[in-house]
C-alpha positions as CSV (number, residue, x, y, z in Angstrom):
1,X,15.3,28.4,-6.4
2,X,13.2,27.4,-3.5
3,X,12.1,24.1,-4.6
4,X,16.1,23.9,-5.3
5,X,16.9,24.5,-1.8
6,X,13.7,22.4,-0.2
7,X,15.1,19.6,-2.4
8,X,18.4,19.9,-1.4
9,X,18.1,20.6,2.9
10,X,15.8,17.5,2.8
11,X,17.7,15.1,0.9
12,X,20.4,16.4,3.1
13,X,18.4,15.4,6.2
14,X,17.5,12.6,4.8
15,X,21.4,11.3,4.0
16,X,22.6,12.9,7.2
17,X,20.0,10.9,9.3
18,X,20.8,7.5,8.1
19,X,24.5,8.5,7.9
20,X,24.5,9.5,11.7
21,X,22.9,6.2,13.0
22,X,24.8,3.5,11.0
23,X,28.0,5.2,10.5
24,X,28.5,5.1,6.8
25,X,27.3,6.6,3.9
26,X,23.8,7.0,2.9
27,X,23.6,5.8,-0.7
28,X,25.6,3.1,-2.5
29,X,26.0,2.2,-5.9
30,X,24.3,-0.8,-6.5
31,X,25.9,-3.3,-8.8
32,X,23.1,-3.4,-11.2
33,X,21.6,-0.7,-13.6
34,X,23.9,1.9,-11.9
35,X,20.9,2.5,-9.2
36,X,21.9,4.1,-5.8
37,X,20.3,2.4,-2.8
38,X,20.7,3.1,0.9
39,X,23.7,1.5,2.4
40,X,22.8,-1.5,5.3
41,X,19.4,-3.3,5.7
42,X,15.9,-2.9,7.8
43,X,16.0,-5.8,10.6
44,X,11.9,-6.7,9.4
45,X,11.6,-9.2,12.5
46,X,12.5,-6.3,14.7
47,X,9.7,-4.4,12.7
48,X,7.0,-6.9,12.9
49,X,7.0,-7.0,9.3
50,X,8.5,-7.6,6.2
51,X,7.4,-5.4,2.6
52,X,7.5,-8.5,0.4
53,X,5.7,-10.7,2.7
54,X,2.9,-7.8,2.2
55,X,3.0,-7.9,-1.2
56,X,0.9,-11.0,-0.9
57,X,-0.5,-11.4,2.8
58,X,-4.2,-10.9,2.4
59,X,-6.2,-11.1,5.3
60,X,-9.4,-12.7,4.2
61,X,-10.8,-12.5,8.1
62,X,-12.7,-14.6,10.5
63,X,-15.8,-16.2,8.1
64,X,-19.1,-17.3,9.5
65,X,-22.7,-17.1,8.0
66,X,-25.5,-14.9,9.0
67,X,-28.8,-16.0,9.9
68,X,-30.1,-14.8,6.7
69,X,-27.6,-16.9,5.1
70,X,-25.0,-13.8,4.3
71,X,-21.3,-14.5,4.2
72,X,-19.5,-12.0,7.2
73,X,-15.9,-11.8,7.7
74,X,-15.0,-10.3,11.0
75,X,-11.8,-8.1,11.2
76,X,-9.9,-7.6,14.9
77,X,-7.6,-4.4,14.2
78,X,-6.2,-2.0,17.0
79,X,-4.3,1.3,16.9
80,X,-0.9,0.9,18.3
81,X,1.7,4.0,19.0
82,X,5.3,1.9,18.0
83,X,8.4,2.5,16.7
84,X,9.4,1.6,13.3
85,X,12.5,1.3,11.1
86,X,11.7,3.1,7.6
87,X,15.4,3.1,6.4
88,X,18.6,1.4,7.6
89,X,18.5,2.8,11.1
90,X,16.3,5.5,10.1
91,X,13.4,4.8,13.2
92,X,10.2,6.7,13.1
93,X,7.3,7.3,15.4
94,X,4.4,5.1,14.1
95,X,1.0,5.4,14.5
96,X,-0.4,2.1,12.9
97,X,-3.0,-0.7,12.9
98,X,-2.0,-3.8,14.4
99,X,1.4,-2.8,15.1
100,X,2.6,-2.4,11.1
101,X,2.4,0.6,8.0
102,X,0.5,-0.3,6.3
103,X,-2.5,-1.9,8.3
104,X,-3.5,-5.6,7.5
105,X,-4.8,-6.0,3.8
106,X,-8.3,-6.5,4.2
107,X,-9.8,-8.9,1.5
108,X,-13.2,-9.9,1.0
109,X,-16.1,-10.6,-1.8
110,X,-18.6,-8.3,-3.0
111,X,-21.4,-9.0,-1.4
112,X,-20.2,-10.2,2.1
113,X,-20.6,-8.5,5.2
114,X,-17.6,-7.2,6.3
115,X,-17.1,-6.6,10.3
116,X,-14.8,-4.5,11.7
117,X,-14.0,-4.3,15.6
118,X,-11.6,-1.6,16.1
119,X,-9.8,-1.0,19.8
120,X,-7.9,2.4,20.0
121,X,-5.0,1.5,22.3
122,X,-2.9,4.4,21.5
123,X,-2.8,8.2,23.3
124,X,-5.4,9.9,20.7
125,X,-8.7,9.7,19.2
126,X,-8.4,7.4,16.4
127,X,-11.3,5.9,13.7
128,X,-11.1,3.7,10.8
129,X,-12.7,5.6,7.3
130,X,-13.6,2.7,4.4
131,X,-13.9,3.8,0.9
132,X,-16.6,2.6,-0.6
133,X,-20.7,2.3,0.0
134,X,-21.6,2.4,3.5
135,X,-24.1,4.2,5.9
136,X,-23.4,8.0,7.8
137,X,-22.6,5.3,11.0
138,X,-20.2,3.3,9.6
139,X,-18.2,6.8,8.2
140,X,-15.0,6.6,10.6
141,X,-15.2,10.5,11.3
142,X,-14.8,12.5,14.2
143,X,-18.0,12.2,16.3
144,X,-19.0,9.2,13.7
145,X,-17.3,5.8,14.9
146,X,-14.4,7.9,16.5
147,X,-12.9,5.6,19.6
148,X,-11.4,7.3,22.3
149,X,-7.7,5.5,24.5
150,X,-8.9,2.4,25.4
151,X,-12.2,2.4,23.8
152,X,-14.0,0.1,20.7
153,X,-16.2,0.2,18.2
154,X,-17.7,-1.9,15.7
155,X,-18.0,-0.8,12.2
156,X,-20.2,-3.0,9.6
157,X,-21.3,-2.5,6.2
158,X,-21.6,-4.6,3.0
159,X,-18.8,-4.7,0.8
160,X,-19.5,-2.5,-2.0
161,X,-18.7,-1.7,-4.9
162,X,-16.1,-4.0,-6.2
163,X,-12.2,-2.6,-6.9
164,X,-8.8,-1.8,-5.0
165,X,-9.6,0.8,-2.2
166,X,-8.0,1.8,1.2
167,X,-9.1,2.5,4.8
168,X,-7.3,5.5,7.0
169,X,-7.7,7.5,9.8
170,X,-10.0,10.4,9.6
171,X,-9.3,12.0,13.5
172,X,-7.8,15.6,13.4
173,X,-5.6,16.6,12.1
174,X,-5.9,14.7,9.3
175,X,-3.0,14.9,7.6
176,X,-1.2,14.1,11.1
177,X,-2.9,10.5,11.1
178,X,-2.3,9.6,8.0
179,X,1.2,10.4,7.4
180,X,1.8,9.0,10.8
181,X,0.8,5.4,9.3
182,X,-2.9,5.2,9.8
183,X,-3.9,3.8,6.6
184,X,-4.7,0.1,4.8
185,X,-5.4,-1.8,1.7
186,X,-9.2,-2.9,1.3
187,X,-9.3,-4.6,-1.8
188,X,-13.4,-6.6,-2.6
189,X,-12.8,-9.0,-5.1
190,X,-15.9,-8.9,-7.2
191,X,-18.7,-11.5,-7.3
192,X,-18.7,-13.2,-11.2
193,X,-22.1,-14.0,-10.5
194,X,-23.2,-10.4,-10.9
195,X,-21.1,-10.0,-13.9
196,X,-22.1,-13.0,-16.6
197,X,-21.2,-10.4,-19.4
198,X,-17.4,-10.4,-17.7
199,X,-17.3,-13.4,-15.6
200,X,-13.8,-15.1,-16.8
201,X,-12.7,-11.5,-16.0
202,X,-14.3,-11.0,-12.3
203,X,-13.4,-15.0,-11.7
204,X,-10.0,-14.2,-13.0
205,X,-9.7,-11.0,-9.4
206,X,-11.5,-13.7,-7.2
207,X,-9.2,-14.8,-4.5
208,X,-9.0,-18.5,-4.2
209,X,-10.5,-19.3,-7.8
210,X,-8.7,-21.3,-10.4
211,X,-8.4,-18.4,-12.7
212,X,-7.2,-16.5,-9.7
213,X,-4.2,-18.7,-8.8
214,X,-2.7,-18.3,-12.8
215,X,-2.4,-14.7,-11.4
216,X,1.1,-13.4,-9.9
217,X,-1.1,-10.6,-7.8
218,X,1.3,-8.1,-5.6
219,X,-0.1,-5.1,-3.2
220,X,2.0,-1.6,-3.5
221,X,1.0,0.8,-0.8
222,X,2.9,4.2,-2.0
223,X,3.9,5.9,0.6
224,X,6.3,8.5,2.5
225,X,7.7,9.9,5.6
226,X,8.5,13.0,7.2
227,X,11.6,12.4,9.8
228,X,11.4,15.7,11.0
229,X,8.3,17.0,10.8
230,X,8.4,19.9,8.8
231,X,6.0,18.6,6.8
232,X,7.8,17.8,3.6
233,X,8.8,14.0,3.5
234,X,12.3,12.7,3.2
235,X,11.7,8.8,2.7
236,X,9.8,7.9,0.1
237,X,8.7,3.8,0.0
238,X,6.8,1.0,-1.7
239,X,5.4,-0.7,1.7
240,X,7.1,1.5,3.8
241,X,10.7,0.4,3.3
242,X,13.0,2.5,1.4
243,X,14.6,0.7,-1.4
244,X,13.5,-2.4,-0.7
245,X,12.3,-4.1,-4.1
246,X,15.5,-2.7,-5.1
247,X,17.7,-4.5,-2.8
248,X,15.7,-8.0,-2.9
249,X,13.7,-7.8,-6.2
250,X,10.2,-9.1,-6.5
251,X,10.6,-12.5,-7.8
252,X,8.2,-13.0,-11.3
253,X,7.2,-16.3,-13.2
254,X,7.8,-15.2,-17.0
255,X,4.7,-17.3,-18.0
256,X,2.4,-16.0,-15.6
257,X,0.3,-12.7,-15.9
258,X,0.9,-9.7,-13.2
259,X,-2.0,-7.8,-11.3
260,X,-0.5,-5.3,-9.3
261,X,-2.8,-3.1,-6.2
262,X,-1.3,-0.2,-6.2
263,X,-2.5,2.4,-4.0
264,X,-1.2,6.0,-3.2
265,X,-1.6,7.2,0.2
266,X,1.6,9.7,0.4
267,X,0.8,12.9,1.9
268,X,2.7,16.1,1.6
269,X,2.8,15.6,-2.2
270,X,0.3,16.3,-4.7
271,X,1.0,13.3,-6.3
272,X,2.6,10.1,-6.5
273,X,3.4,7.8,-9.6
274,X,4.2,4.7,-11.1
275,X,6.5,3.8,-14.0
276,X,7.5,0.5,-15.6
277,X,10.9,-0.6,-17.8
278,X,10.9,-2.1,-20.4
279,X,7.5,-2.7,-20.5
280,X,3.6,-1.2,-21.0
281,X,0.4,-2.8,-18.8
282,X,-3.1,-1.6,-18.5
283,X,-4.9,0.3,-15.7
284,X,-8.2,0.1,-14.3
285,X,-9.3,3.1,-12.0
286,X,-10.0,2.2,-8.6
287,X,-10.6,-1.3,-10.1
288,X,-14.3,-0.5,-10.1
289,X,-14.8,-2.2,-13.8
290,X,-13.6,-5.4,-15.5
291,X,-12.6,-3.1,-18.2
292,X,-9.4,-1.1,-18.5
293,X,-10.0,2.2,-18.4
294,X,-6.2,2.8,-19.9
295,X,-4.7,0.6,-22.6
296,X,-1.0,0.4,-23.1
297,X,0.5,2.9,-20.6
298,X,3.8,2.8,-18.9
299,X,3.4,5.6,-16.6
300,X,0.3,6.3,-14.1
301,X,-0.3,9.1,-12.0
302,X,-2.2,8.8,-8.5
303,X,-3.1,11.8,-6.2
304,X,-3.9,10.8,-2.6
305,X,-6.3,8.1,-2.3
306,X,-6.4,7.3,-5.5
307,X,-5.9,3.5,-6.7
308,X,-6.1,1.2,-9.0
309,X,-4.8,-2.4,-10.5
310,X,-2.2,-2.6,-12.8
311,X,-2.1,-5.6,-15.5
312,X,0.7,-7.1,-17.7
313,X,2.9,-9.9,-18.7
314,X,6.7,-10.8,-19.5
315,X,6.3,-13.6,-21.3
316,X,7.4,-12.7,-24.2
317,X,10.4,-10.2,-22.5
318,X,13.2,-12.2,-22.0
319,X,14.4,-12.9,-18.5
320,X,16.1,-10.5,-16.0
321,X,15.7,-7.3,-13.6
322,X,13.1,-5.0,-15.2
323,X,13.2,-1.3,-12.8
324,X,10.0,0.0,-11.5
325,X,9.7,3.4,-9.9
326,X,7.9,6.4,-9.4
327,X,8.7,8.9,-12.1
328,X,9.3,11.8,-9.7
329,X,14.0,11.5,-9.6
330,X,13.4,12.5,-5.7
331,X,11.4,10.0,-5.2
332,X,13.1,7.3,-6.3
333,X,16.3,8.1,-5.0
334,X,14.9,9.0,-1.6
335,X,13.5,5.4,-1.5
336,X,10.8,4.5,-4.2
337,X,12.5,2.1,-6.4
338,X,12.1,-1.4,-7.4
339,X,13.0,-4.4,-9.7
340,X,11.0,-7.5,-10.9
341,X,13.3,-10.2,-11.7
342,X,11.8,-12.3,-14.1
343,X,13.0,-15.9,-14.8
């Protein structure tokens, strides 16, 4: 009965929220697959970006070589206190990195040196944790790289070990930076020179390779929002737009293989997950192997921080929307729902 009436005041809240600030009702049926969708649109230009464009903006940095020869990519990225729109006219109090939730999607090569300069222009103590192989320095915790208002710091590290990871805040109160919008993709591609027994494989995730570019690749940044602060969230998103991929599906070549980032970084909830119609692909945990580490799934599950790449086809499907969503019904009605429309 009290998960009944949690569910209930904040889907409430939720619909009351949206309802109040455009004037209409917060859910519509949409004309396809019966789906209900929030009523309006999010002005992206007002919000400084747009979820589908970040399905495929990498930022592959500033590249010069070291001294010894070594491949660095330098990284500019600044914390910025702004205002975004999460639903239609649904606004909420942003903490993110260069201006957007999620941060830029960080792309590099195993191997490279990856350099980071971070400038805190916000009101708090911010930082910038990796994951992956790094020094006690280069951490991101409070007291370790932590940048006070107005100050900067430098993190650099090698990029290692290959896969799909993230970078977040790690200030206190943790839970307060993250679900504020503190948080990025970090994907390292890996290097097929270390990897002759899987080298089609590790060409095949190398950004800017011919077996790359035969690749539809998409990044999906789970995440949610608490409106009130109660902390229990009441928007749920793919990208941090609620419904979006369900409003404008993701557009899909039917000959062309799909590798899908996904990423869950939704706090308040033990878990987040994905599920695919009409279809199966196979997973590989935190992409850290050229192997799948599950075959033939339709469903995965990811607690906070987890990740990993998702890969399938529709070529032999024939064409039209296919729904993807997470498989938790409040989820996806409270914002985390998609289509691919394959043709």
């Amino acid at each position: 009965m009290n998960w009944f009436k949690s569910t209930l005041s904040r889907r409430a809240l939720f619909g009351s929220a949206v309802a109040a600030a455009a004037g209409t009702s917060v859910v519509a049926r949409a004309a396809h697959h019966g789906m209900m969708t929030t009523t309006g649109t999010v002005d992206n230009a007002l919000n400084g970006f747009d979820p589908h464009h970040m399905l495929t903006d990498w930022d592959t940095g500033v590249v010069s070589t070291r001294s010894d020869g070594r491949t660095v990519r330098q990284f500019e990225i600044a914390a910025i206190e702004r205002e975004i729109e999460i639903a239609p006219n649904l606004r909420f109090p942003a903490w993110t990195y260069n201006g957007r939730v999620p941060g830029p999607s960080l792309r590099v090569t195993e191997g490279d040196i990856v350099r980071v300069v971070f400038t805190n222009h916000g009101t708090h103590k911010h930082n910038m944790h990796f994951h992956g192989i790094h020094s006690p320095a280069m951490d991101g915790l409070p007291g370790v790289g932590d940048v006070a208002p107005g100050d900067s710091f430098v993190y650099e590290f090698e990029a290692q070990p290959y896969g799909c990871h993230l970078y977040h805040c790690h200030a206190h109160p943790l839970r307060r930076h993250v679900h504020k919008g503190l948080y990025g993709s970090f994907i390292v591609d890996p290097d097929p020179a270390r990897h002759p027994e899987h080298a089609d494989v590790a060409r095949s995730r190398l950004l800017g390779s011919d077996e790359n570019a035969e690749w539809q690749e998409f990044l999906m940044v789970m995440n949610g929002f608490d409106v009130n602060f109660d902390d229990e969230n009441e928007v749920y998103a793919v990208n941090s737009i609620a419904h979006a991929f369900a409003k404008q599906p993701i557009a899909v070549a039917r000959e062309r293989p799909v590798r899908i980032y996904l990423i869950n970084i939704t706090e308040f909830d033990p878990i987040n997950s994905f599920h695919l119609h009409a279809n199966f692909f196979n997973y590989f945990d935190h992409g850290t192997n050229l192997e799948p580490s599950s075959r033939t799934i339709d469903t995965v599950m990811q607690c906070q921080g987890q990740r990993g790449i998702l890969e399938f086809t529709f070529k032999d499907h024939e064409p039209g929307k296919y729904m993807f969503h997470a498989h938790q019904a409040e989820f996806a009605e409270q914002g985390w729902s998609g289509f691919f429309e394959v043709s």
